[in-house]
C-alpha positions, 0 to 999 in steps of 0.5 A: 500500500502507498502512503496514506492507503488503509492496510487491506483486510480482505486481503489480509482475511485471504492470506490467514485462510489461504495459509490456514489448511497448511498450519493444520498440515494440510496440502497446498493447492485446491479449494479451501474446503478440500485442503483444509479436510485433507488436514485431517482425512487422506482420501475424503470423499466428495460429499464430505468436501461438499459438506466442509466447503457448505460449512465455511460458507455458512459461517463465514459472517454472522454481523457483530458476533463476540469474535468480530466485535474484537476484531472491529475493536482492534482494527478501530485503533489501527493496528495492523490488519493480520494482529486484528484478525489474531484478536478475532481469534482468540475470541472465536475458540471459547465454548460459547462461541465457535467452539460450542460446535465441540459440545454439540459433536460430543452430544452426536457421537454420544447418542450414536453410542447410546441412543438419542433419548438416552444422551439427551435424558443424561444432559437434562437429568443433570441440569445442565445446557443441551448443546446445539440448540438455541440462539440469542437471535433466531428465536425461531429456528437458525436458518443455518442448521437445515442446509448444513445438515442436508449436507451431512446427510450426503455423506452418507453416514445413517447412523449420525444423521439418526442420531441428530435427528432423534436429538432433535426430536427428543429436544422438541419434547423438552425444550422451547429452543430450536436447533442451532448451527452448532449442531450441524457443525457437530455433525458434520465433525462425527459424520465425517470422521474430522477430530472434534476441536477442527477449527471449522468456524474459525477458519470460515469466519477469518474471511467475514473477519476481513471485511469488517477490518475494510469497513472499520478503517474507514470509520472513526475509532471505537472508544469504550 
């Protein structure tokens, strides 16, 4: 950039997620979705990239979430765009936010074990909050949920995906709140045979996170 040009955050957003599938020693070439998989699984299947690649699209931005609040709140007072980008991070993994996906698959790949009345009983007996289901916005149902779990149907694991859906059932008959996306990305992570912490939002969200470090620089710095 020239003298007086704002740093690129698009442009920064587009290195981290380039980079991101080589960090988590995945290869080098092909689309995010298929490089960032084969992290994890050698040979994955068509569907399976299908259903990543879905997965990041879904996620990539959500308005003002925790994580990209930080971000706006770094790049506000102009620090570097990639150190922006780090603050969303370190955001983005806590278990009420990105990494609530972690709980949702560790409720899947129970109620594969189990049964899904059983999984959910335990959690309910236990008072504790079932994973995956409500949204402090989509009081009425998270418009990301059906579209990644038609994905995870492709893959073709019958097993998970009666699983999600007698959770899902056995949830409406003991709770007001609706499934959210954290549970598809749960079941996307037990489906396809990816470790339960794979940093699925995080890498999505990277990119969302760089349009609002553009957006942030051309406005006047947030003071709290």
């Amino acid at each position: 950039a020239g003298p007086g040009t704002p740093p690129d955050g698009a442009a920064a957003a587009r290195r981290f997620v380039t980079l991101a599938p080589t960090l988590l020693g995945g290869p080098r070439t092909g689309s995010i979705a298929s490089r960032t998989t084969r992290a994890w699984l050698r040979r994955p299947s068509d569907e399976i990239i299908a259903a990543v690649d879905a997965c990041l699209v879904l996620l990539a931005d959500h308005e003002l979430a925790a994580s990209t609040l930080a971000v706006r709140v770094a790049a506000s007072v102009r620090t570097d765009p990639t150190a922006a980008l780090a603050a969303g991070l370190t955001v983005v993994g806590g278990r009420l936010h990105g990494g609530a996906s972690r709980a949702a698959a560790d409720l899947v790949a129970e109620a594969v074990r189990i049964g899904a009345v059983e999984a959910v009983a335990a959690r309910a007996d236990a008072g504790a909050r079932l994973p995956g289901f409500g949204h402090s916005v989509y009081r009425s149902g998270d418009p990301r949920f059906a579209p990644l779990l038609e994905r995870v149907r492709d893959v073709g694991a019958s097993a998970v995906v009666d699983a999600v859906d007698g959770i899902v059932a056995e949830a409406g008959r003991r709770l007001a709140q609706l499934p959210n996306v954290d549970l598809g990305v749960g079941a996307l992570l037990v489906a396809a045979g990816l470790p339960v912490d794979a940093p699925l939002f995080a890498v999505a969200r990277i990119a969302g996170w760089g349009a609002h470090v553009d957006e942030e620089l051309a406005e006047r710095p947030v003071r709290f």
